[in-house]
gemmi code that builds the backbone of each chain (N, CA, C; Angstrom):
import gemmi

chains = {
    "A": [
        ("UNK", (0.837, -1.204, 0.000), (0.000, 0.000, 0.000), (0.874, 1.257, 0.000)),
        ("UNK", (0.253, 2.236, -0.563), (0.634, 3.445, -0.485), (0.624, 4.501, 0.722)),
        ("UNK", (1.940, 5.184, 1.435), (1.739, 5.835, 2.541), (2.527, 7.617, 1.684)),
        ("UNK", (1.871, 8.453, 2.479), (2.767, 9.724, 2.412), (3.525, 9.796, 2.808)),
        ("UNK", (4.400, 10.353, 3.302), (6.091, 10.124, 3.698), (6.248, 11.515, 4.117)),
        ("UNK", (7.391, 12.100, 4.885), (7.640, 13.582, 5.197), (9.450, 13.571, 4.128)),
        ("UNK", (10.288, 12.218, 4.320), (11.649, 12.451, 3.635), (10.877, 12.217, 1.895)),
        ("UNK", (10.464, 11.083, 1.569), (9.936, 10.869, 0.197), (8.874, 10.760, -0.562)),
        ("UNK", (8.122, 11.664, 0.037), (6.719, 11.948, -0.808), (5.840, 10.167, -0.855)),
        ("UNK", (4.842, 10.443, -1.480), (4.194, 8.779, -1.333), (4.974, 7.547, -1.605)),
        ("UNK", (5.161, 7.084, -0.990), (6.080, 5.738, -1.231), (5.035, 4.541, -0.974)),
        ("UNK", (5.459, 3.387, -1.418), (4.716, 1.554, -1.425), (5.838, 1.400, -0.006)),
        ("UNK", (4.738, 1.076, 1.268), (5.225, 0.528, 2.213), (4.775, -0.891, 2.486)),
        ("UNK", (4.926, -2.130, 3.625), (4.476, -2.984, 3.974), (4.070, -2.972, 4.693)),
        ("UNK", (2.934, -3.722, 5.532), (2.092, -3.961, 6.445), (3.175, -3.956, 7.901)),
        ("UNK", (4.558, -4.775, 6.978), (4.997, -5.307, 8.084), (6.145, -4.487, 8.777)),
        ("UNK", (6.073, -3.039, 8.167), (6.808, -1.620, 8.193), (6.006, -1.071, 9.607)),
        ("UNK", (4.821, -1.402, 9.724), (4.062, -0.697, 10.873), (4.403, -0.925, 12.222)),
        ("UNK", (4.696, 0.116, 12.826), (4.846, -0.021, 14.274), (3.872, 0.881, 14.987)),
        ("UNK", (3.595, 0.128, 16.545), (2.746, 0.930, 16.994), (3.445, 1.153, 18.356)),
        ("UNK", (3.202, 2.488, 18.659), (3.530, 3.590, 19.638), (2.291, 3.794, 20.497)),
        ("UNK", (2.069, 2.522, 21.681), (0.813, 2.911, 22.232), (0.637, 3.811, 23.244)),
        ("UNK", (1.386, 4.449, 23.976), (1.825, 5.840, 24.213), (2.199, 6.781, 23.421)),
        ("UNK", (2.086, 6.744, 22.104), (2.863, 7.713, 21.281), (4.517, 7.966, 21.675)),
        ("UNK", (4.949, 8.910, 20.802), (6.551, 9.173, 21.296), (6.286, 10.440, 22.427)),
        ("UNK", (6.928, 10.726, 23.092), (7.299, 11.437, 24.414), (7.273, 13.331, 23.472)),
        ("UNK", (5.719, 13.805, 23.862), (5.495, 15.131, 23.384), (4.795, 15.142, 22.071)),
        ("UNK", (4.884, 13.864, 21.499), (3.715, 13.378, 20.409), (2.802, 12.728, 20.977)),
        ("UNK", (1.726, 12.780, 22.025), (0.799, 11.662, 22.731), (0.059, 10.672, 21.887)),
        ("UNK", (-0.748, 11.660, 20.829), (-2.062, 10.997, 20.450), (-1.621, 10.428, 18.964)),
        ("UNK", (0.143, 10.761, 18.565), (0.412, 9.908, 17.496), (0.913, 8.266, 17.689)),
        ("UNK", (-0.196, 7.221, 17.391), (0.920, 6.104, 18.229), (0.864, 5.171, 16.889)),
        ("UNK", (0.567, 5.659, 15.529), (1.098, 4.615, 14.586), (2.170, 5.183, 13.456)),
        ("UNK", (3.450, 4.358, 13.286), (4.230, 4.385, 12.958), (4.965, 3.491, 11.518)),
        ("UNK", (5.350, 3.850, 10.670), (5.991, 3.113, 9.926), (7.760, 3.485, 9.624)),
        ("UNK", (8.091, 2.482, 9.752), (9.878, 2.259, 9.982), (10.158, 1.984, 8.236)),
        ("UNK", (11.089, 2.836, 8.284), (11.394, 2.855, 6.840), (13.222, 2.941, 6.262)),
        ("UNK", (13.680, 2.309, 5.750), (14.843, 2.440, 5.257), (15.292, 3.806, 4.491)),
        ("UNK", (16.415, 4.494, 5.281), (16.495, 5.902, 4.876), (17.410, 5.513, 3.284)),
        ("UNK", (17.765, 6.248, 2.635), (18.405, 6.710, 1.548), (19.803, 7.512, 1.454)),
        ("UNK", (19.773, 7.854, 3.085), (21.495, 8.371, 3.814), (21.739, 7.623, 5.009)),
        ("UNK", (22.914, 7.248, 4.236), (23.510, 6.290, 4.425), (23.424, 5.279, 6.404)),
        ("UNK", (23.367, 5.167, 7.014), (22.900, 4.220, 8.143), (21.749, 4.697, 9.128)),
        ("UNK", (21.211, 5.446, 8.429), (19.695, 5.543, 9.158), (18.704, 5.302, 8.427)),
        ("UNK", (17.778, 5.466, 9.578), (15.972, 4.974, 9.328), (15.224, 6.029, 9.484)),
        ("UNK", (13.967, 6.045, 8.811), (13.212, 7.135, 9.155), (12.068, 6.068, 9.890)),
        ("UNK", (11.656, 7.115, 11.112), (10.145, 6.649, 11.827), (8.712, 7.513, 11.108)),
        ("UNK", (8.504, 7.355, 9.985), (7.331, 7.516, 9.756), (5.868, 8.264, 10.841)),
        ("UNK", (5.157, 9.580, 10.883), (4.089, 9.423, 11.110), (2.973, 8.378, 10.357)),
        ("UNK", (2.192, 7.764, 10.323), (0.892, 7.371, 9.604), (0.136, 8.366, 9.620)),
        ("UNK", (-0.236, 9.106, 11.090), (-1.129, 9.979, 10.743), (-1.310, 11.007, 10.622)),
        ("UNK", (0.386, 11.576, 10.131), (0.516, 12.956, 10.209), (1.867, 12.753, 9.053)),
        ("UNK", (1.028, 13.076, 7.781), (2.634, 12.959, 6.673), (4.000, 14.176, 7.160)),
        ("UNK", (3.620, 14.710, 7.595), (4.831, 15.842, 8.094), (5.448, 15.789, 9.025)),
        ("UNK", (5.405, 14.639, 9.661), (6.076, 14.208, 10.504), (7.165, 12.741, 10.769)),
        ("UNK", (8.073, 12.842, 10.861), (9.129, 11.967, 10.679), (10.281, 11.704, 11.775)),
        ("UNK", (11.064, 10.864, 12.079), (11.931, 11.169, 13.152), (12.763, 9.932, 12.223)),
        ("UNK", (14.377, 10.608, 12.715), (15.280, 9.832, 11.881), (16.133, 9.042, 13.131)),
        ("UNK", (16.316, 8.157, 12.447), (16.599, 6.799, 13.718), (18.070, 6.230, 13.218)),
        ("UNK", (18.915, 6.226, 14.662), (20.474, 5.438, 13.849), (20.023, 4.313, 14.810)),
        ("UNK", (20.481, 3.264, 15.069), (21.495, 2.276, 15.708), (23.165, 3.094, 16.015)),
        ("UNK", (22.538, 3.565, 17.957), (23.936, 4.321, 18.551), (25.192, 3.780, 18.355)),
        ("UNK", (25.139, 2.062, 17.963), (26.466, 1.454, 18.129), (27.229, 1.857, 16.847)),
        ("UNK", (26.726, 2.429, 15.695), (27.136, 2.680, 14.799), (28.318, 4.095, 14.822)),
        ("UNK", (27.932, 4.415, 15.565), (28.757, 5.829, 16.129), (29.580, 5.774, 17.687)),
        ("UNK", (29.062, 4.892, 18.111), (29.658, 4.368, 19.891), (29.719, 2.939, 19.831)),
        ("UNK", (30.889, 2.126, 19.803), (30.772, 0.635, 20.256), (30.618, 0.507, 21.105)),
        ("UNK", (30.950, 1.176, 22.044), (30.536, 1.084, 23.977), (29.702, 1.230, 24.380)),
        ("UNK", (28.286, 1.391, 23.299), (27.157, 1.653, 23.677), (26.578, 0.670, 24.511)),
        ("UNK", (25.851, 1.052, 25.351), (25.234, 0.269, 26.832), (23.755, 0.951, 26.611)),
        ("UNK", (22.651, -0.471, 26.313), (21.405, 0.065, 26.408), (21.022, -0.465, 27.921)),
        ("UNK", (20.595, 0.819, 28.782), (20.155, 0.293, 30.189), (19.020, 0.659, 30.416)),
        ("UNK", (18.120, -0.148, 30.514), (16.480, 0.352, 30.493), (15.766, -0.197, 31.132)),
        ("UNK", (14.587, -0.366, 31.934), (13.515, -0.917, 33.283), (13.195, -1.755, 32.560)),
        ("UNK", (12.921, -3.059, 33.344), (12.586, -4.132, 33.116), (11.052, -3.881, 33.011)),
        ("UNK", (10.540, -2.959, 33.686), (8.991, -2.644, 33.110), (8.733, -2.725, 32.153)),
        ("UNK", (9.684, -1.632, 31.399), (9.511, -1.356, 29.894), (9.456, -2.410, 28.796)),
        ("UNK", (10.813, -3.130, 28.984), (10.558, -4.618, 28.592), (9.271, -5.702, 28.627)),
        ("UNK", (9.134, -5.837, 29.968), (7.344, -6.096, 29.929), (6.428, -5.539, 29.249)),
        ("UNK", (6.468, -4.142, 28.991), (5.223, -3.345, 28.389), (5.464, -3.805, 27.457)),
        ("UNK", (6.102, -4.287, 26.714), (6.386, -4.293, 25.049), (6.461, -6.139, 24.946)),
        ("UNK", (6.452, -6.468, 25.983), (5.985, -7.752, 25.832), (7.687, -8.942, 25.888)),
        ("UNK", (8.339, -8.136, 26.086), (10.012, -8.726, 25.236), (10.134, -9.917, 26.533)),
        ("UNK", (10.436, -11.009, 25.583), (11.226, -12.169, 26.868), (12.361, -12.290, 25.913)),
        ("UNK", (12.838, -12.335, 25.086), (13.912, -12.725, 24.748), (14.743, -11.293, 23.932)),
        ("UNK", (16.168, -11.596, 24.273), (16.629, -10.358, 23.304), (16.672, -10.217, 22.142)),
        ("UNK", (16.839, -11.486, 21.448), (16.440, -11.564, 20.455), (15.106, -10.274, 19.684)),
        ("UNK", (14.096, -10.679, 20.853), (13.141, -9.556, 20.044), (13.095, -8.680, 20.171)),
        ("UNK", (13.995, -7.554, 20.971), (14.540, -6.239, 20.908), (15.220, -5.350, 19.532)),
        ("UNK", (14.957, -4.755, 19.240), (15.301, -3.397, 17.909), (15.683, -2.479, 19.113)),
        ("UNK", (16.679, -1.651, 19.187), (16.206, -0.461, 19.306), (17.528, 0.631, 18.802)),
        ("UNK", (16.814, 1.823, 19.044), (17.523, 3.230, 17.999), (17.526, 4.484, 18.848)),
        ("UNK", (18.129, 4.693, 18.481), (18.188, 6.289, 19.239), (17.611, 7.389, 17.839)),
        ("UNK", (16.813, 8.306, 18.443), (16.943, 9.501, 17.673), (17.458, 10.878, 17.186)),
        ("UNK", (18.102, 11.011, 16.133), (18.612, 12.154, 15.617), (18.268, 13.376, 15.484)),
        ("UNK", (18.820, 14.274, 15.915), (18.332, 15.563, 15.889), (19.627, 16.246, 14.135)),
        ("UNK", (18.785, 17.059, 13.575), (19.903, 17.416, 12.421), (19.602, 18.936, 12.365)),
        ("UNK", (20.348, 19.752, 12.659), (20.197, 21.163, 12.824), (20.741, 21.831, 11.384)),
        ("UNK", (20.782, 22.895, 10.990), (20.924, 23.192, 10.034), (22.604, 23.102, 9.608)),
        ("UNK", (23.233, 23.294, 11.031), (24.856, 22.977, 10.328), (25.108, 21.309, 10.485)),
        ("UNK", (25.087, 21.128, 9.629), (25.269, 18.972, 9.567), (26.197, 18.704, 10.471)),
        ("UNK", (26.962, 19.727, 10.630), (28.400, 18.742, 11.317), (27.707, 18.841, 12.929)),
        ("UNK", (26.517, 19.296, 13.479), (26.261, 19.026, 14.761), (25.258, 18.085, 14.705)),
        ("UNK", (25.258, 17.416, 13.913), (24.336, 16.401, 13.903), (24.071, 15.720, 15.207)),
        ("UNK", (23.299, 15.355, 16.180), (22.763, 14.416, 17.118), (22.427, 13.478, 17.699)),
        ("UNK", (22.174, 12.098, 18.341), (21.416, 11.196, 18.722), (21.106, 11.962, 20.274)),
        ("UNK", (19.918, 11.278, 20.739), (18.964, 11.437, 21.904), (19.536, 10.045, 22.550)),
        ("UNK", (20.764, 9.759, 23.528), (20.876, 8.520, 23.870), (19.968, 8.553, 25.494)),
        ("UNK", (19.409, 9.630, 25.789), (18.351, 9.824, 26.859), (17.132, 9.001, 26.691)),
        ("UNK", (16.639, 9.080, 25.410), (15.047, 8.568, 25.429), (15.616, 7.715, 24.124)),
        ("UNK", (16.099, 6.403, 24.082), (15.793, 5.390, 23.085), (14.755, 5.256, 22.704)),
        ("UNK", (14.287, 4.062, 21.251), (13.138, 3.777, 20.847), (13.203, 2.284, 20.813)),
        ("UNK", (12.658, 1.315, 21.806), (12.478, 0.395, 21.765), (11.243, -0.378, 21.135)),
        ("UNK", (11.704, -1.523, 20.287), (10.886, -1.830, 19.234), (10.874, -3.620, 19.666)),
        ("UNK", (9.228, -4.037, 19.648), (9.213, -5.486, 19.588), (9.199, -5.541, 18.203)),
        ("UNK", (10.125, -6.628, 17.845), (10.537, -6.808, 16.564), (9.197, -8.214, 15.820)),
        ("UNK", (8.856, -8.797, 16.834), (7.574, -9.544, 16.032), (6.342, -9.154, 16.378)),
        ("UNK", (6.081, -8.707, 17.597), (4.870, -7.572, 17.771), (4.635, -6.281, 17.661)),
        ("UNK", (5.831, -5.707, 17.263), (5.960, -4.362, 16.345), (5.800, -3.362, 17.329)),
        ("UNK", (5.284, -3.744, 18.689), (5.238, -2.868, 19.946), (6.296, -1.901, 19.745)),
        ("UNK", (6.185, -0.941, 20.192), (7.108, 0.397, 20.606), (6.786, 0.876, 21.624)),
        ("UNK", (8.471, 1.818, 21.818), (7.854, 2.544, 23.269), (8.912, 3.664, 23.369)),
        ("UNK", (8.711, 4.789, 23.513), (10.034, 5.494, 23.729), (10.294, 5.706, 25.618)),
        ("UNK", (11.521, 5.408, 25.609), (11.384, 4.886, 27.330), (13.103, 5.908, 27.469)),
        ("UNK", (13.038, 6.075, 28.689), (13.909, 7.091, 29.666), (15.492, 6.321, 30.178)),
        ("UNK", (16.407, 6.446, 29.303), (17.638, 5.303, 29.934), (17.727, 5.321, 31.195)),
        ("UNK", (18.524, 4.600, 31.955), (19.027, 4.088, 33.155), (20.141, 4.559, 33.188)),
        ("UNK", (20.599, 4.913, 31.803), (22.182, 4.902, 32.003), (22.351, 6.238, 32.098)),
        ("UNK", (22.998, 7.185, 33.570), (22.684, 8.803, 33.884), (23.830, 8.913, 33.121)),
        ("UNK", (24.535, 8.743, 32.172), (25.986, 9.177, 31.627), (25.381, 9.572, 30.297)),
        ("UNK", (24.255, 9.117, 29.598), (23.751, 9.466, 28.714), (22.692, 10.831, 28.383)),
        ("UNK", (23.113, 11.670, 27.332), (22.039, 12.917, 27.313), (21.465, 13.024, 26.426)),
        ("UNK", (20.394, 14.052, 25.700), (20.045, 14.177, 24.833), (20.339, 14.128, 23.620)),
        ("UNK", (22.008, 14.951, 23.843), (22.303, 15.523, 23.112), (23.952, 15.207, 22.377)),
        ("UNK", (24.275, 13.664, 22.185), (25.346, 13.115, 21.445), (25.679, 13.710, 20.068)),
        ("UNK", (26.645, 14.445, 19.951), (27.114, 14.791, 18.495), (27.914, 13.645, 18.094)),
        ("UNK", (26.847, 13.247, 16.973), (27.784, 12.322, 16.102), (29.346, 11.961, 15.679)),
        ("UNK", (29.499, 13.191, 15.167), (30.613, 13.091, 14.420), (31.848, 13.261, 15.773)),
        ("UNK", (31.263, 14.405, 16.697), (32.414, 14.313, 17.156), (32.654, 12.573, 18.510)),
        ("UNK", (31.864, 11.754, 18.782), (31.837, 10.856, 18.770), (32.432, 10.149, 18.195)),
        ("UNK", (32.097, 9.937, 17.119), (33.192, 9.412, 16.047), (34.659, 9.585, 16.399)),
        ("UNK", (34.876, 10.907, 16.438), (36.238, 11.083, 16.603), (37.212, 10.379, 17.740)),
        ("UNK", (36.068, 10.459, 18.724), (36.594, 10.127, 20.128), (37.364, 8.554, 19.596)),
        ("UNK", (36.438, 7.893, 19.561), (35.929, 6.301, 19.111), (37.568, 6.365, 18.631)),
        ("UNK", (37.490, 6.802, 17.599), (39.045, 6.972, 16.464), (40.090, 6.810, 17.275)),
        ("UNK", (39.725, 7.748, 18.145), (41.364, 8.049, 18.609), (41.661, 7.057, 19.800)),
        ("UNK", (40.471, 6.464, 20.506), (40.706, 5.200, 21.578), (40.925, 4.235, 20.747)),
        ("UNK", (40.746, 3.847, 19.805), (40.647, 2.788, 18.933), (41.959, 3.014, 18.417)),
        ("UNK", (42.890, 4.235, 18.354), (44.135, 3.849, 17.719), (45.194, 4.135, 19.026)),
        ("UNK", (44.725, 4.306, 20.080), (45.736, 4.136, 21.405), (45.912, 3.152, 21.811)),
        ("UNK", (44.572, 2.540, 21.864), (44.303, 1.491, 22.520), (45.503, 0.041, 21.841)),
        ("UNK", (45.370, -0.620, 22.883), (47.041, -1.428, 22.690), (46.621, -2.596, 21.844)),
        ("UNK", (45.304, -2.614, 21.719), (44.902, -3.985, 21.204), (44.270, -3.299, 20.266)),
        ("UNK", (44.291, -2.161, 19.328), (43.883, -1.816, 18.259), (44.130, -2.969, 16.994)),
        ("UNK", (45.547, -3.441, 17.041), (45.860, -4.513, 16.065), (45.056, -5.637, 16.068)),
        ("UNK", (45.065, -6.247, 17.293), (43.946, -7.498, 16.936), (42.906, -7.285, 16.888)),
        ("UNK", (42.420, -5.984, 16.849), (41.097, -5.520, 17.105), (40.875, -5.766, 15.347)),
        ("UNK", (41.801, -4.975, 14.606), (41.686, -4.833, 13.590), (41.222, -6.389, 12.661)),
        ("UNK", (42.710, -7.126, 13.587), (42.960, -8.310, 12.330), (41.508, -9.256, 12.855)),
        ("UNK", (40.990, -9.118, 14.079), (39.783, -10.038, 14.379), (38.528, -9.549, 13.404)),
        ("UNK", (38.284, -8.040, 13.087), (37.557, -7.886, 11.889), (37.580, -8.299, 10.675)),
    ],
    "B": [
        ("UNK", (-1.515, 24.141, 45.827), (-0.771, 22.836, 46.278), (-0.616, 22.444, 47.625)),
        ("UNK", (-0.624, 21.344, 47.595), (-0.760, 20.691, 49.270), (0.635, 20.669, 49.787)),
        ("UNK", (0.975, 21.007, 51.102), (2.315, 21.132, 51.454), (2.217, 20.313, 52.279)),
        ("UNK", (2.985, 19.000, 52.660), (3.150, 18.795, 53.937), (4.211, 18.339, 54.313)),
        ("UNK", (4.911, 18.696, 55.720), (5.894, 18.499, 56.216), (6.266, 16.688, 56.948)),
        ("UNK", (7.216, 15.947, 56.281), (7.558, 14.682, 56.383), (9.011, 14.854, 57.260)),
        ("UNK", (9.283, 13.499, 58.260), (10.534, 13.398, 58.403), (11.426, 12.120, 58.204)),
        ("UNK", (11.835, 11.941, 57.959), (13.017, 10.538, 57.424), (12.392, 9.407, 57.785)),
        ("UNK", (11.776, 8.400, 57.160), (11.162, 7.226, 56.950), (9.316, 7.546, 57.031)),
        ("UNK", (9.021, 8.752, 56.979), (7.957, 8.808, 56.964), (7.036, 8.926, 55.598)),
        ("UNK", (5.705, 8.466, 55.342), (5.496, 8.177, 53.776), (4.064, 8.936, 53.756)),
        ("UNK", (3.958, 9.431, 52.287), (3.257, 9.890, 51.913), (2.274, 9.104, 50.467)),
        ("UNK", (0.790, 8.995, 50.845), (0.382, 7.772, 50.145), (-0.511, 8.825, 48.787)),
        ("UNK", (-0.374, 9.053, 47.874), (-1.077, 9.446, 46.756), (-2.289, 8.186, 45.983)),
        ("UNK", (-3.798, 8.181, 46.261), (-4.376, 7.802, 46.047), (-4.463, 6.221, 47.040)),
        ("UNK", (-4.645, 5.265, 46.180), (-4.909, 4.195, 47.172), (-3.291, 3.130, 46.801)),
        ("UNK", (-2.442, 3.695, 45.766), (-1.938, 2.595, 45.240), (-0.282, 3.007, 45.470)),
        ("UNK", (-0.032, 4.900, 46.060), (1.202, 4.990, 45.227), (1.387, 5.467, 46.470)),
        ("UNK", (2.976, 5.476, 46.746), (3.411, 5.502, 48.425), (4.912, 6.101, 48.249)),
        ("UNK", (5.166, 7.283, 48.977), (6.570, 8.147, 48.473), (7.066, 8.223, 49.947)),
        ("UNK", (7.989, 7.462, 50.134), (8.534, 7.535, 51.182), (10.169, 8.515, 51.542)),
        ("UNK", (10.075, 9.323, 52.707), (11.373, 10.195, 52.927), (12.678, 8.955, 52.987)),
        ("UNK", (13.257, 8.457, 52.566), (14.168, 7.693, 52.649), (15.732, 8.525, 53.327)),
        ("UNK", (15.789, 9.468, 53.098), (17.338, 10.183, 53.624), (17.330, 11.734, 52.870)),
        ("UNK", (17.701, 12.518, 53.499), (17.624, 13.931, 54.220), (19.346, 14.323, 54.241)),
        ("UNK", (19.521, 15.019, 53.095), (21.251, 15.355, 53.739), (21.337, 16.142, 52.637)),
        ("UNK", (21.810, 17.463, 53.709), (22.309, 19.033, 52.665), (20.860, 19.118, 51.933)),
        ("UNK", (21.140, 19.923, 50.616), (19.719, 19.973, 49.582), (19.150, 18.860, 48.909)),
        ("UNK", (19.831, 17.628, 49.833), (19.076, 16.564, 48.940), (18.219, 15.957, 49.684)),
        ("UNK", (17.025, 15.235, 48.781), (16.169, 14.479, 49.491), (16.092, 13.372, 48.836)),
        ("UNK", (16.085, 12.254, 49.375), (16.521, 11.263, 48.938), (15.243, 10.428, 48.916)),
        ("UNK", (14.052, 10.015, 48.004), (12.537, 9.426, 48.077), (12.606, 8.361, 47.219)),
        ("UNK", (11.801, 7.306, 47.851), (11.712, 6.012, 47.337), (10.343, 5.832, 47.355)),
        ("UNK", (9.539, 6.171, 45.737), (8.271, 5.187, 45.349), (8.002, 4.273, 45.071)),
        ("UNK", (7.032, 3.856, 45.407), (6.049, 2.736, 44.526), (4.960, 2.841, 44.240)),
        ("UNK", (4.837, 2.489, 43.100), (3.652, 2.691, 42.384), (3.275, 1.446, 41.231)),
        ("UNK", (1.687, 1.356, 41.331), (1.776, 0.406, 40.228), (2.026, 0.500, 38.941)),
        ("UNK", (2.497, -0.226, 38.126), (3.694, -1.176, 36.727), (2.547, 0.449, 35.689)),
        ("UNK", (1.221, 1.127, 35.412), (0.872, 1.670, 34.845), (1.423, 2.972, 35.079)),
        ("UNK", (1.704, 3.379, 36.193), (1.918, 4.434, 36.691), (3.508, 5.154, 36.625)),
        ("UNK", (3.789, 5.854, 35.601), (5.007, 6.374, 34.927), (5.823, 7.054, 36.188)),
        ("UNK", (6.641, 6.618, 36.667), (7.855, 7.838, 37.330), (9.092, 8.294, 37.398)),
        ("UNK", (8.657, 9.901, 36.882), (10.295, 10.152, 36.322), (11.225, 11.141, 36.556)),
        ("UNK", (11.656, 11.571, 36.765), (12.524, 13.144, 36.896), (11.983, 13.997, 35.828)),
        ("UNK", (11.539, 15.130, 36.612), (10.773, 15.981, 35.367), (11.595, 16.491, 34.450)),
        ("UNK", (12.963, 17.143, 34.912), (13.648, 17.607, 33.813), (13.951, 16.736, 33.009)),
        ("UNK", (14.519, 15.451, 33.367), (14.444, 14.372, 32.030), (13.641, 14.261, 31.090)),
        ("UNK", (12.297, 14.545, 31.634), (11.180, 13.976, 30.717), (10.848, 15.142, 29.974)),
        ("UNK", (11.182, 16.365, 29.974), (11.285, 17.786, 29.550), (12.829, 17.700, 28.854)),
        ("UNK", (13.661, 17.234, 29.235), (14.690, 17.664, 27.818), (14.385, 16.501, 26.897)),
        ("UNK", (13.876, 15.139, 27.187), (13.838, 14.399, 26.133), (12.253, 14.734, 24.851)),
        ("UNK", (11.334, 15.844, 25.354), (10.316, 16.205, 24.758), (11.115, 17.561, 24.153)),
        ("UNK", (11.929, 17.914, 24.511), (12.660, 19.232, 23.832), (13.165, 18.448, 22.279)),
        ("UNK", (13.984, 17.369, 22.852), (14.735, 17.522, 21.896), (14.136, 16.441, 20.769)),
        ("UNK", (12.657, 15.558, 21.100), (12.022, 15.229, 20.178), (11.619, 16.341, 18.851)),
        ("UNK", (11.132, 17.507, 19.798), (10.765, 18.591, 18.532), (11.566, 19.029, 18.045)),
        ("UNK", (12.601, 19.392, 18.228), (13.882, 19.841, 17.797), (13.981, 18.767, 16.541)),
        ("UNK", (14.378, 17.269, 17.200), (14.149, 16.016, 15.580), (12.821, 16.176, 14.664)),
        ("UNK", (11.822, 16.655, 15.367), (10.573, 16.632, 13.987), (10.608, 17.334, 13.430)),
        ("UNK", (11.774, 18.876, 13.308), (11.877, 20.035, 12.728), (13.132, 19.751, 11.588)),
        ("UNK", (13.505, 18.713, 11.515), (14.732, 18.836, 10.146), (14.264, 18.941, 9.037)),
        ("UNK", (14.709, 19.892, 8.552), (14.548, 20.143, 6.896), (15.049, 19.286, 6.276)),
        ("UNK", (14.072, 18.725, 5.728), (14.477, 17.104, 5.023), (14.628, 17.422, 3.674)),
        ("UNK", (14.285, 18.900, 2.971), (14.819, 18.886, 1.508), (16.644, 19.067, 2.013)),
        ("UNK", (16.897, 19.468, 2.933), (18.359, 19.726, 3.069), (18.967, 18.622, 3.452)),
        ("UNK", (18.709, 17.000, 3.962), (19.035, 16.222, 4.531), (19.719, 15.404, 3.677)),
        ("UNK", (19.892, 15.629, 2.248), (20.832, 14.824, 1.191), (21.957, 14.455, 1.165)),
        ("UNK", (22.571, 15.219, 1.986), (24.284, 15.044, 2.596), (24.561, 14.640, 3.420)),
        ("UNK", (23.630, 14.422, 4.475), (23.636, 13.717, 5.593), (24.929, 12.160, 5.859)),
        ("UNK", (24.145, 11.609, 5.191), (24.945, 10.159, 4.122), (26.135, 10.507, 3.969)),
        ("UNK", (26.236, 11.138, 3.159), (27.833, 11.564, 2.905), (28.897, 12.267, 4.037)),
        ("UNK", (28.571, 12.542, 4.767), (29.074, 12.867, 6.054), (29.521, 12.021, 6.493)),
        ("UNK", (28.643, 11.110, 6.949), (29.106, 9.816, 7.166), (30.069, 8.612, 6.705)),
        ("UNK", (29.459, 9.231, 5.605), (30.383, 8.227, 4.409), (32.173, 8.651, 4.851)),
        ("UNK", (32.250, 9.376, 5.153), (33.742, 10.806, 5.115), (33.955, 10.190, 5.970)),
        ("UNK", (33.214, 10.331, 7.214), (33.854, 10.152, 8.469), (34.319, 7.821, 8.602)),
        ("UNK", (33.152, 7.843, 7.873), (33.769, 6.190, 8.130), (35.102, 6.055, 7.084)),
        ("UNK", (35.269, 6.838, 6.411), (36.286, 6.454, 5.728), (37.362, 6.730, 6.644)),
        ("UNK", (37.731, 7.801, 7.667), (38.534, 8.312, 8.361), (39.026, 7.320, 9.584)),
        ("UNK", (38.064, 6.697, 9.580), (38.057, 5.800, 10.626), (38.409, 4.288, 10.221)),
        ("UNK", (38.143, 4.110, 9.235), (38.629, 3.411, 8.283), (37.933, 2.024, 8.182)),
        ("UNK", (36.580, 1.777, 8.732), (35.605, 1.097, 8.970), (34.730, 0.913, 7.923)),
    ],
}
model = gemmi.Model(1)
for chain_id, residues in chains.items():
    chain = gemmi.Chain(chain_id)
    for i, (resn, *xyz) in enumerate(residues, 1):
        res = gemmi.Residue()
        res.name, res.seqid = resn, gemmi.SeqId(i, " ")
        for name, pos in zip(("N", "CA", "C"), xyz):
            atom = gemmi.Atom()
            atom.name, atom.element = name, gemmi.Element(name[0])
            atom.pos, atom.b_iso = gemmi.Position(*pos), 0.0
            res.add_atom(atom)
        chain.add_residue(res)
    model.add_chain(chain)
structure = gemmi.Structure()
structure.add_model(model)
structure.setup_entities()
């Protein structure tokens, strides 16, 4: 079927693209259906409104920018969404993109946890107090770089890839 | 607003289900331990206020400008050499 889109105008989505947000996202209440969509730059996702085409939220996977990433989150939350196994865990952080790119963002404060066969969602509050809103990507990146080439085991790090 | 004055292990019951107890008292901190039932959300307000900040802040990207995005990335993984 056909959905409106906020990054690509009407696009053919799948049934099985739908996620539902039964709280909505945190300051969106009464939006709680969602479609997850494969972005077109380069390692993100877009979160789709359904019921609001102008609305969109762009989604990385934090480990992509932090290997040390630590998701720490209430075992409530896990329950709400139904999860017994990790297996059926997704989850993403959201991007903020301001007009100068190079401050690009993730929200490692409020993840988006996703049941991956019940499509449940939830945007939930980390555990982990070292985490803020407000992660700049790139310079992340950098950090990453430069532990990764101090670090003494950079070599087997390498040759084990 | 209702004010009332508590002292260290003493609890304060909100409705029939949710119970905020003074747990420890030292300098400007107060140190409170709830419970509440599994429906009932509890959170640090400023948390739950910068993470609604900076949701709108993400629903505001100009997505005709977001084409380079990718390529940024692309740069930086090359630098990194990943």
């Amino acid at each position: 079927m056909k959905i409106k889109t906020k990054p690509y105008g009407e696009i053919e989505v799948d049934e099985k693209q739908k996620i539902h947000f039964p709280e909505g996202i945190i300051g969106f209440g009464g939006l709680c259906n969602y479609y997850l969509l494969d972005s077109r730059e380069g390692p993100f996702y877009w979160l789709q409104s359904e019921e609001e085409p102008e609305l969109a939220f762009l989604l990385v996977d934090p480990r992509v920018f932090r290997h040390d990433y630590k998701l720490m989150v209430r075992e409530s939350d896990l329950r709400d969404l139904n999860i017994k196994d990790k297996q059926d865990l997704l989850d993403f952080t959201i991007v903020t993109v301001p007009e100068d790119h190079s401050k690009i963002s993730a929200n490692l404060m409020g993840p988006i946890l996703i049941n991956r066969k019940t499509k449940l969602a939830k945007q939930v509050i980390s555990e982990n107090e070292e985490y803020t809103v407000k992660h700049y990507i790139l310079e992340e990146m950098k950090i990453q770089r430069t532990r990764l080439l101090e670090s003494e085991n950079a070599c087997s790090y390498t040759k084990a890839k | 607003m209702l004010v009332l004055t508590r002292k260290q292990n003493e609890i304060i019951m909100i409705g029939d289900s949710v119970e905020v107890t003074v747990i420890e008292v030292k300098g400007d901190q107060v140190k409170l331990g709830i419970t509440a039932p599994r429906d009932i959300k509890v959170h640090r307000k400023e948390v739950f206020l910068a993470i609604q900040r900076e949701n709108i802040d993400a629903s505001r990207a100009d997505v005709g400008k977001m084409g380079k995005i990718g390529d940024i990335f692309k740069k930086n993984d090359k630098n990194i050499g990943i």
